[in-house]
N, C-alpha and C positions, 0 to 999 in steps of 0.2 A: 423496424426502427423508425424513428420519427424523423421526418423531411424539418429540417433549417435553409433559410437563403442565407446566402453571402454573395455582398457585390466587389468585386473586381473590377483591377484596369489593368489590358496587357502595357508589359516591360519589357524590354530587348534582354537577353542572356548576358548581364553586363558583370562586372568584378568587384570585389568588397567597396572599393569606394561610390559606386553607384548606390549599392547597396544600403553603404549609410547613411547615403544621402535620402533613400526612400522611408527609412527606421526616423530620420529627423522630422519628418512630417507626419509623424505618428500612422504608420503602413508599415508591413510586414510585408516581404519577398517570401512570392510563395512558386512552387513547379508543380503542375498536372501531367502526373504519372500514365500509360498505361490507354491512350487512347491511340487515334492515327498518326498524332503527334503530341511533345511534347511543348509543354505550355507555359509560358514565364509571364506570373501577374503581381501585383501585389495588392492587399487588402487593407481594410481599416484595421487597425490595431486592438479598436476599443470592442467590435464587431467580435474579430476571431479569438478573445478571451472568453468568452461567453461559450464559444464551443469548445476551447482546448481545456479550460478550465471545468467540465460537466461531465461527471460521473458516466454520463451515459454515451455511447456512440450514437449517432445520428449520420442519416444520409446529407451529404449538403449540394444545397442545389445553388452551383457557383455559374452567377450573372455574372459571364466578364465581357466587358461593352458589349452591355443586349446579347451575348451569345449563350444560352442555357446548358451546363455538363453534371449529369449525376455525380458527384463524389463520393469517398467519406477519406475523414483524415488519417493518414498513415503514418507519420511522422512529423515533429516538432524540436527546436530547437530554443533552450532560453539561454539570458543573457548569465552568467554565472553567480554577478554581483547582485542587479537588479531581481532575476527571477522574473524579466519581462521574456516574452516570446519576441525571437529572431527572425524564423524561419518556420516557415511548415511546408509539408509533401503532401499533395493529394493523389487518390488515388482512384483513376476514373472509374464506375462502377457501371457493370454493363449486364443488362436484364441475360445474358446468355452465357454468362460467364461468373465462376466462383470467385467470393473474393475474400482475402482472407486480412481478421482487426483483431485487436486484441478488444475482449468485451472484459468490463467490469464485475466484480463478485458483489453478490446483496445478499446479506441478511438477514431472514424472514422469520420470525418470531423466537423464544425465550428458550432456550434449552434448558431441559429438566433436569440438568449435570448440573447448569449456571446457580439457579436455585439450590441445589447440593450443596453450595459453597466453591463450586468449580471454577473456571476458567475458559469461556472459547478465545482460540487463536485462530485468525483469520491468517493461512498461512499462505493464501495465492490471492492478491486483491485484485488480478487481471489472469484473464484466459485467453490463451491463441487459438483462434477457430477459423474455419472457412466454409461457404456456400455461398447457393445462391442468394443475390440481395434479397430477395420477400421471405425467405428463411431465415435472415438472420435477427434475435431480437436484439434491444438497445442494450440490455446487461443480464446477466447470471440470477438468476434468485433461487438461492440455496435456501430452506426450510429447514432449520436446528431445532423446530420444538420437540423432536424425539431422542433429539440423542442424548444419551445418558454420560456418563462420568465413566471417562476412557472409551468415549466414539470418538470413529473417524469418521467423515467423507472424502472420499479419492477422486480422484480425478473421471475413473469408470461408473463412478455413480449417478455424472449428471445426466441429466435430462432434456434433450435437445434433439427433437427433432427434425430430419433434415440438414442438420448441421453435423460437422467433423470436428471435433474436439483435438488440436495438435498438441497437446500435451502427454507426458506418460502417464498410462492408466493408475500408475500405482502412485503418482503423485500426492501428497496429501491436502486436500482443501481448505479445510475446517475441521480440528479437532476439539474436543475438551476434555482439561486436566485437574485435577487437583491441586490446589495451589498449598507446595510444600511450606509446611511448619518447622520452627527446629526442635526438635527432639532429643529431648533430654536422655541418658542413660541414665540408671539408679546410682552407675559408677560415677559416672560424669556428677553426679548430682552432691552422690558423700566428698568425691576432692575438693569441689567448690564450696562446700560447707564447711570442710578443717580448717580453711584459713579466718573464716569469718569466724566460727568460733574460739578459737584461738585470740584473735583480737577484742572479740571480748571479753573473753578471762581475765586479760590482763589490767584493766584498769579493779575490777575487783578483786585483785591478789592483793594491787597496790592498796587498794582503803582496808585491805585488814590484816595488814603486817606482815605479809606473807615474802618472807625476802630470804637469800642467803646467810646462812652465820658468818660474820664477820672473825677474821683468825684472830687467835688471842694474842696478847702482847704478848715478844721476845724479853724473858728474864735478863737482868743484870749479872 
């Protein structure tokens, strides 16, 4: 995975109102997970969008006052209205120890179903894995250019080296489908026709006199 800095400044373990008060000068409260202790900092705001918002997982290597910690990020919270980030969890990452991210699913070239007329559905956009950090890459890259119309890929089909895939093997990843049409029956096709023709029979019954007989007059 690719190394990112983030600089930090430690915060005391304080309560929502503290909290908001950090969120007001554009910094995010953040806790480092998973070392000899845990660690309460907050970051720039404009900073940790750049990673929480990137397709890719990255190591980050969190400056907090001049003190250097392997990370990657574990967890995030946003605001519900805004959609700004709240909070985030780090989670220290330690060269002798597994660690486990969800990595992103990519795409790699044209499926020859897609060109059929098909459909792929991207049906897991994240994967839960764990190893060691030099093992693990920044996202998934799936290769669709061979599957045809009605493949799948499962979850037992990736390809990862060194890494443990914690999903079920029979999970589905990436499939492609047919994208259904509606389909007429012959049946379906003659009931929707008697009504249409039927209506317009009837303006040419009307232009050529074509009507009931009229009863004859009652005699005196």
């Amino acid at each position: 995975m690719k190394n990112v800095e983030l600089i930090g400044t430690k915060r005391p373990a304080s309560g929502t109102g503290k909290a908001k008060a950090i969120r007001r000068n554009k910094q995010v409260p953040c806790v480092l997970y998973g070392g000899k202790e845990v660690l309460h900092f907050s970051v720039e705001e404009r900073a940790l969008n750049k990673i929480v918002h990137s397709p890719e997982a990255h190591y980050v290597e969190l400056n907090i006052d001049g003190e250097k910690r392997q990370a990657v990020l574990q967890d995030k919270q946003f605001q519900p209205v805004t959609d700004a980030v709240i909070h985030a969890d780090f989670l220290e990452a330690v060269a002798s120890r597994e660690t486990s991210l969800n990595l992103a699913v990519r795409v790699m070239g044209q499926s020859a179903g897609v060109r059929k007329g098909g459909k792929l559905n991207l049906n897991m956009r994240k994967v839960r894995v764990k190893g060691m950090p030099e093992k693990l890459p920044g996202v998934i890259e799936v290769d669709v250019a061979n599957m045809d119309l009605g493949d799948s890929i499962h979850v037992s089909d990736l390809k990862l080296p060194g890494v443990t895939v914690m999903e079920k093997p029979s999970d589905v990843v990436v499939t492609v489908k047919m994208v259904k049409k509606a389909a007429e029956t012959p049946a379906e096709g003659a009931a929707a026709a008697a009504p249409a023709a039927a209506a317009a029979a009837a303006p040419a019954a009307a232009a050529t006199g074509d009507k009931k007989a009229e009863p004859a007059p009652a005699k005196k």
